[in-house]
C-alpha positions in Angstrom: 13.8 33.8 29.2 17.5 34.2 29.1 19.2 33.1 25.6 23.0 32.8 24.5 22.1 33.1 20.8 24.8 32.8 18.9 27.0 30.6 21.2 27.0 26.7 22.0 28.1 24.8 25.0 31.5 23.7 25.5 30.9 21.6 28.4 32.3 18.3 26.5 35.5 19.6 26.6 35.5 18.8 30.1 35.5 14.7 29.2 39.0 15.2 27.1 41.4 13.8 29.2 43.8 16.8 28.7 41.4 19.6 30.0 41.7 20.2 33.8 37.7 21.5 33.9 36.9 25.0 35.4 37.1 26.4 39.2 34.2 27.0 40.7 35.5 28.4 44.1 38.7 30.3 44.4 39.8 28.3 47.8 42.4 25.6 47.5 43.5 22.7 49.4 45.9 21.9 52.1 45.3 18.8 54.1 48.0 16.1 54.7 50.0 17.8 51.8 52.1 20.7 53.8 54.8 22.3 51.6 53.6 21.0 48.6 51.1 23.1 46.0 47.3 23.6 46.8 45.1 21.4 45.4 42.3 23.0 43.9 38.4 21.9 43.4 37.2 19.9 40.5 38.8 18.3 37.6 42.1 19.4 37.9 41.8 18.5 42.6 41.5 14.9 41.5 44.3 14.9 39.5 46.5 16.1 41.8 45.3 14.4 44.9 45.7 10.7 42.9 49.1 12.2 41.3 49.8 12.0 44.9 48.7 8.5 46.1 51.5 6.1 46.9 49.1 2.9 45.8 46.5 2.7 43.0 43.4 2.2 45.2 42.6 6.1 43.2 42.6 4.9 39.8 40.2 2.0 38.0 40.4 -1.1 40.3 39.4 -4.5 39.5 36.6 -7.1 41.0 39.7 -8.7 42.6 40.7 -5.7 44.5 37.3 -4.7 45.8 36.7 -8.4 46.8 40.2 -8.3 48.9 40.0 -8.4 53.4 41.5 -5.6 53.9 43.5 -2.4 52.3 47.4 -1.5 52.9 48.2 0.8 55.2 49.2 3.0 52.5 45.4 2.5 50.1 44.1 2.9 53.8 46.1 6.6 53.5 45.4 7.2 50.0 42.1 6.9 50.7 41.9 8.6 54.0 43.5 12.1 51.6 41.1 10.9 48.7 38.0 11.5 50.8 39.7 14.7 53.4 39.6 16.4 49.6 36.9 15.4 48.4 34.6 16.0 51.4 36.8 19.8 51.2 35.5 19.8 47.3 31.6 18.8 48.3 31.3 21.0 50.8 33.0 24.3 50.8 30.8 25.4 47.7 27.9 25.3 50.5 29.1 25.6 53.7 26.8 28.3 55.4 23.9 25.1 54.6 25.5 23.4 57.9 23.8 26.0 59.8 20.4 26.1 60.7 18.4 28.8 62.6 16.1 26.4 63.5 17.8 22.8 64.1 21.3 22.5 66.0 22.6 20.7 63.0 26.9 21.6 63.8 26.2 19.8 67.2 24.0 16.5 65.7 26.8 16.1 63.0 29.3 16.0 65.1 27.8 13.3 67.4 26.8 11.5 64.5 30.3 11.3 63.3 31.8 9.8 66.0 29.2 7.7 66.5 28.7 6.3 63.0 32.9 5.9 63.5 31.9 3.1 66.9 28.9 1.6 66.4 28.9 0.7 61.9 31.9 -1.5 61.3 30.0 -4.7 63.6 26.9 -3.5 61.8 28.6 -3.3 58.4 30.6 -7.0 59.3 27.4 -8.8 60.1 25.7 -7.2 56.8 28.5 -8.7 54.8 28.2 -12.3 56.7 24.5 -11.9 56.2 24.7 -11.4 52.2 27.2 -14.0 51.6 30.1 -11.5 51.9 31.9 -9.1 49.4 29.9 -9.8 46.4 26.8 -9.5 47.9 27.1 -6.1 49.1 28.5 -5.4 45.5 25.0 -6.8 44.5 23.3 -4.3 46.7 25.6 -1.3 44.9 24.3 -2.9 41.3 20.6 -3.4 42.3 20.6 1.0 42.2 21.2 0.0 38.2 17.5 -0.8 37.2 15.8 1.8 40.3 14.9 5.2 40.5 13.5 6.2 43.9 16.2 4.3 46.0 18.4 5.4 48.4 21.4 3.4 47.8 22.9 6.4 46.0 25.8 8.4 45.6 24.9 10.2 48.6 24.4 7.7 51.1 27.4 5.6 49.5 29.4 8.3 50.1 28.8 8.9 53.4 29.8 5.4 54.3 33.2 6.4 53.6 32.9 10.4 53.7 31.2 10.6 56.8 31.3 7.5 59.0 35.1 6.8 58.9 36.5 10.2 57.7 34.7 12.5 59.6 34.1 10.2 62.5 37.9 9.3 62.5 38.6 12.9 62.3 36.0 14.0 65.1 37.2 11.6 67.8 41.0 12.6 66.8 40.4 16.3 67.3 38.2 15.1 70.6 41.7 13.3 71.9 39.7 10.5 72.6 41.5 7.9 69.7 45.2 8.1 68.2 46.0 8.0 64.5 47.2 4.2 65.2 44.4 3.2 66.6 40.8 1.3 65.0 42.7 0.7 62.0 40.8 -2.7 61.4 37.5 -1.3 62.3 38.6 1.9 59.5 39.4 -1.3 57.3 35.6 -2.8 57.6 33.6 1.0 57.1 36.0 1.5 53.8 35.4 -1.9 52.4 31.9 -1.7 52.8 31.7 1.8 50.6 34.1 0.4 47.9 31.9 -2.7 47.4 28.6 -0.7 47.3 30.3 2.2 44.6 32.1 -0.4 42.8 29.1 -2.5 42.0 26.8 0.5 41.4 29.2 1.8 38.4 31.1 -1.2 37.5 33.6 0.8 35.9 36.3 0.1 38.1 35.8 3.8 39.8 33.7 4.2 42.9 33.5 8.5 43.3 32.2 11.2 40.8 34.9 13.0 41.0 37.0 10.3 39.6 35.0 10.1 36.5 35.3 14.0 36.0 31.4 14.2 38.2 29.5 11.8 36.3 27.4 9.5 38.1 26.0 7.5 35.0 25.0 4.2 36.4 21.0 3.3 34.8 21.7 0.2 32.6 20.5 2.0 29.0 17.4 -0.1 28.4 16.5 1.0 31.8 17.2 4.7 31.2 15.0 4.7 28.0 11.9 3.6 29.6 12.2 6.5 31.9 13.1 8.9 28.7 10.2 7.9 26.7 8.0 9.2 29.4 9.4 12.9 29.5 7.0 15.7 28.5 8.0 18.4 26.3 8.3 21.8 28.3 8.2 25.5 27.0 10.8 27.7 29.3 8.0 30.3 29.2 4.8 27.9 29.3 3.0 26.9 32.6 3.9 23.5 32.3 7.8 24.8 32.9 6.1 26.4 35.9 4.5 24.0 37.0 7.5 21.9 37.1 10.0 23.7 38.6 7.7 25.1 41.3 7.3 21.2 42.5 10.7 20.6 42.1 11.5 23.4 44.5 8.7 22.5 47.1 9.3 18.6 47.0 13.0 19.4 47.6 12.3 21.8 50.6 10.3 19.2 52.2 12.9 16.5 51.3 15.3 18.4 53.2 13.3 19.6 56.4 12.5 15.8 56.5 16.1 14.7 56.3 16.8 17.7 59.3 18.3 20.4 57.1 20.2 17.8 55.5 21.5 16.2 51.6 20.4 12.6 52.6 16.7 13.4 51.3 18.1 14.2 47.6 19.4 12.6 45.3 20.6 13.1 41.5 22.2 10.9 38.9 23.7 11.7 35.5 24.0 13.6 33.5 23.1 11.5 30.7 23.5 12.5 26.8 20.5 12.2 24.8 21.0 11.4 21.6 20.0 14.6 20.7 22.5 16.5 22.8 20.4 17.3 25.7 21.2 16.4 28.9 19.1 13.6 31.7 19.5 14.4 34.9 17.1 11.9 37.3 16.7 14.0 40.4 14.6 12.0 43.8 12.9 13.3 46.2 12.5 11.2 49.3 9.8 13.3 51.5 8.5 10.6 53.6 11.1 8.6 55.4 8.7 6.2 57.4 11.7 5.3 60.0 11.6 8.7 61.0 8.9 9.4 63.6 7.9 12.9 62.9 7.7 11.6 59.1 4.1 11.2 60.5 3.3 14.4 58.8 3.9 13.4 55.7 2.0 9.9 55.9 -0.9 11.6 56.9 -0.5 14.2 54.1 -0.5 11.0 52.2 2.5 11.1 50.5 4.9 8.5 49.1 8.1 7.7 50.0 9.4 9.3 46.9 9.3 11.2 44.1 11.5 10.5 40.7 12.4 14.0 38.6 13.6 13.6 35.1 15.1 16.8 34.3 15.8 17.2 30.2 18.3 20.0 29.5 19.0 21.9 26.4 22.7 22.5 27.3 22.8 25.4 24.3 19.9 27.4 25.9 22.2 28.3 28.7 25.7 28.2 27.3 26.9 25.0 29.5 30.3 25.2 30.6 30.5 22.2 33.0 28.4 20.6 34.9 29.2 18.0 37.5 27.1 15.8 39.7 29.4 15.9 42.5 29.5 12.7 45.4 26.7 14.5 47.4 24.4 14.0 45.0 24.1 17.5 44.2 24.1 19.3 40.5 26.1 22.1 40.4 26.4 23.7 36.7 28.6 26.9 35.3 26.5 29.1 34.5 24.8 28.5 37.8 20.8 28.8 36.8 20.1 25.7 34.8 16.2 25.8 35.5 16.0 28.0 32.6 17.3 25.2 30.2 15.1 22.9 31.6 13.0 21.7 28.4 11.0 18.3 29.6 10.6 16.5 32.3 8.1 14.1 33.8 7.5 12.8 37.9 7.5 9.4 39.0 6.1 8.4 42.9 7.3 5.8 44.7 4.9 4.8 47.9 7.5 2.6 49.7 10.9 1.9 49.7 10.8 -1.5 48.3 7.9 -0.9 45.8 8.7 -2.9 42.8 9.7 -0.7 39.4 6.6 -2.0 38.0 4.8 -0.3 40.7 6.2 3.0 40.4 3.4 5.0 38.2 4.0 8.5 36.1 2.3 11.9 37.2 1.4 13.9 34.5 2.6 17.3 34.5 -0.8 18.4 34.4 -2.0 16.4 37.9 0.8 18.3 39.8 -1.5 20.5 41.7 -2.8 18.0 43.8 0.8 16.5 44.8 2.1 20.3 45.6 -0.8 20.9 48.1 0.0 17.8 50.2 3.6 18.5 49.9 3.0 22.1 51.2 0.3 20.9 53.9 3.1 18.2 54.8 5.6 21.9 54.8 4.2 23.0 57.0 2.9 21.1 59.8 6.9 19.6 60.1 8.1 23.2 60.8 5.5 23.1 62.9 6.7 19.8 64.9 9.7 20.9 65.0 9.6 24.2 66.1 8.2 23.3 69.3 11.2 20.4 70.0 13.8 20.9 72.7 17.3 21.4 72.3 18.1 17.8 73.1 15.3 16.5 70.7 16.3 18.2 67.9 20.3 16.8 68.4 19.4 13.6 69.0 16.9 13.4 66.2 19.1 15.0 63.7 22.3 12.6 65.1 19.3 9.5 63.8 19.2 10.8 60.6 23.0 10.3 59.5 23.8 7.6 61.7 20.5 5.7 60.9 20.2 6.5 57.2 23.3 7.1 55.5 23.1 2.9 56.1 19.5 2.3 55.9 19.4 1.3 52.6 21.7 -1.1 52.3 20.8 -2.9 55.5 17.0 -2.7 53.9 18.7 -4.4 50.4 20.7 -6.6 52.8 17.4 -7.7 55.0 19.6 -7.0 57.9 17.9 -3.9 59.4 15.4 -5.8 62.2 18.3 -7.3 63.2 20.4 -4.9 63.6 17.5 -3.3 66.1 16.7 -6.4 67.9 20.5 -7.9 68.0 22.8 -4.4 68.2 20.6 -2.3 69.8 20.9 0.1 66.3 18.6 2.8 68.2 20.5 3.2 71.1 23.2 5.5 71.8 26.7 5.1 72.8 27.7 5.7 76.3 30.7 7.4 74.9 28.6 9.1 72.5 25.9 10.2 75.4 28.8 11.7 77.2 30.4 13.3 74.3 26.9 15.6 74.1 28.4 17.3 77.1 32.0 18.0 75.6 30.8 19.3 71.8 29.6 22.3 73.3 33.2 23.6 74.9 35.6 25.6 74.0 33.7 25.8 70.3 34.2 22.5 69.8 31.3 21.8 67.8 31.5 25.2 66.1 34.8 25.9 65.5 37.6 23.0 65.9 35.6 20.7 64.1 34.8 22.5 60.8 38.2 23.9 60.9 39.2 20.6 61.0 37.0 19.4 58.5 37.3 21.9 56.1 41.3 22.7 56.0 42.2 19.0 55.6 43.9 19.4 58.9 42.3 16.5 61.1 42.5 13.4 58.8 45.7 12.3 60.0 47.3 9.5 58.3 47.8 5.9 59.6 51.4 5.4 60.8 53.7 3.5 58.4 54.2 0.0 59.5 50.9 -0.3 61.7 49.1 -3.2 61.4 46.1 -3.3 58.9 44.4 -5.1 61.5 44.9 -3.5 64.8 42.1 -2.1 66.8 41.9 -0.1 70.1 43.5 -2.3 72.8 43.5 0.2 76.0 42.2 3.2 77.2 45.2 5.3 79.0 
């Protein structure tokens, strides 16, 4: 085992409000912000990029805000930069994961984007109408509060935003297909929608990580101790560490194949002081997604829907720095390798989405074995599946699992869902979107305009002053 005898962690100097936290990539920032300094990642990126916001939708807002219509053009803008950052910050750090040698995942994003930009804001609208409006879609944030094993999480709540109107927005712009004055009420419902959910899942009047220097500490405490009083004292160099972190590496491979090469089957919250100094992070595992039909793998391996890691970190063991759990749901720590200060933990299993809390049962440490073969068996026969898919089948399945999931759960919360099937024809796809399959594959589209794009800040153009908060698409010229 690696030790730092003789120093201590410093990672709570991050919380002061004066410190501007480490870099963790030496890239910086462009976007809308031309002539003016590079924003860089972290800490000191979300100071600069609300230093910049002409409205106050960045900083702590109130019930009253988040239960407002509609934004001003220029919190529609702020917001619009906020998230072109942000998704910048998220992803950059990991960029080589958007390709796949197996599934055409460049290509399915894409599509998804765009489509997730046409097809949410009616689905998102009739959620609202269906829960009684703003506040109940809060509710739906807060009800994450007193769960583990749910996937309304930062991930997915992000992605409302992150994905389905920036990236989608942006897409469709760099496609020519939509102007930047255009869909302005239909940007209005997707934003809404994401500010609700966050808000009401942290109730601190921020909705993003990043804002709260990457802390996503939302478990009401009472909660949180019921999980902590189950943790299981671990030994870096004992076979019960072993034990542990081999799961936690095979659960989250399967998570991911399930989820197509993607974040949407992880997700982490915290980190949480102990009193004693360490450090909670709650990690889940979703590797059966029953709305996914190639999930039959995993129902027959006879797995649940989830699994719950509590992660208990001895921050002094690896000389912590920082450590942020960033919107993706993703820990990312400096030093890198925190498995090493890994020092208890314990595993939770969900069977079903809506399993009650009281439901959801422990797994020793000891019992792990059993669990690891199915999840390997389950491994195994999905690279299978999916290695003998088309093309086509692999775009279209992966294009499912963002613009199906990244709203699942809160049209599962909402009871909306069946509707959505039976009265918006949810499954189907877009005739724009069908045609678009053709167009992503010219000229690098998919490949190269899009992540450049994405990842210089260059395609989230801004809302014209003076437009309408309202206005929608009214011709096609």
């Amino acid at each position: 085992m690696t030790t730092t005898e003789g120093k201590r962690a410093t990672f709570r100097q991050r919380y002061e409000q004066a410190d501007d936290g480490l870099r963790f990539q030496d890239l910086t920032y462009t976007g809308n912000f031309v002539g003016m300094d590079p924003v860089t990642d972290g800490i000191l990126g979300d100071k600069m990029m609300r230093s910049r916001a002409r409205s106050g939708v960045l900083e702590k807002v109130t019930k009253e805000d988040v239960l407002r219509d509609h934004f001003t053009i220029d919190e529609l803008n702020d917001l619009n930069n906020y998230l072109a950052w942000n998704i910048w910050d998220v992803l950059v750090m990991r960029a080589t994961e958007g390709v796949s040698g197996m599934i055409p995942r460049q290509e399915y994003e894409i599509l998804a984007f765009m489509h997730e930009f046409y097809r949410w804001p009616e689905l998102m609208a009739m959620t609202t109408e269906a829960v009684g409006g703003a506040q109940g879609i809060m509710d739906i944030g807060a009800s994450a509060r007193r769960e583990i094993g749910t996937k309304v999480n930062a991930v997915h709540d992000w992605c409302i935003g992150a994905v389905g109107f920036g990236m989608g927005r942006c897409g469709l712009l760099a496609l020519e297909v939509i102007k930047p004055d255009e869909y302005v009420e239909e940007s209005n419902e997707i934003l809404k929608f994401m500010q609700r959910v966050l808000w009401g899942k942290r109730q601190d009047g921020y909705i993003l990580n990043s804002q709260d220097r990457y802390r996503c500490r939302i478990h009401d405490q009472d909660f949180l101790d019921s999980i902590v009083n189950q943790v299981e004292p671990l030994d870096p160099d004992g076979p019960e560490h072993g034990a542990f972190t081999q799961f936690n590496a095979a659960a989250e491979l399967l998570a991911f194949l399930d989820h197509y090469d993607c974040r949407l089957g992880l997700g982490d919250t915290g980190p949480y002081e102990l009193p004693d100094g360490k450090l909670l992070i709650l990690r889940d595992l979703f590797v059966n997604e029953e709305v996914f039909h190639w999930s039959d793998v995993c129902e027959d391996a006879k797995l649940p829907h989830v699994y719950t890691l509590a992660l208990v970190l001895d921050p002094d063991i690896m000389n912590l720095e920082e450590i942020r759990v960033n919107d993706i749901s993703t820990t990312f720590t400096r030093p890198k390798n925190y498995l090493q200060a890994v020092v208890g933990g314990a595993v939770f299993a969900r069977e079903k989405w809506d399993t009650p809390m009281g439901e959801v049962y422990n797994i020793p440490i000891s019992d792990l074995g059993d669990h690891l073969g199915r999840v390997q068996q389950a491994t195994l026969k999905l690279y299978t599946k999916t290695s003998k898919m088309c093309r086509r089948d692999l775009i279209w399945n992966g294009q499912y699992v963002y613009y199906i999931d990244m709203i699942l759960p809160h049209m599962r919360k909402a009871g909306t869902y069946e509707k959505a099937c039976r009265d918006y024809d949810l499954w189907e796809i877009d005739q724009r979107v069908a045609n678009y399959y053709y167009d992503i594959t010219k000229r690098g589209f998919a490949q190269e305009t899009v992540p450049s794009k994405i990842f210089s800040g260059a395609g989230y153009l801004p809302f014209p002053d003076g437009i309408s908060p309202t206005r929608s698409k009214y011709r096609w010229l």
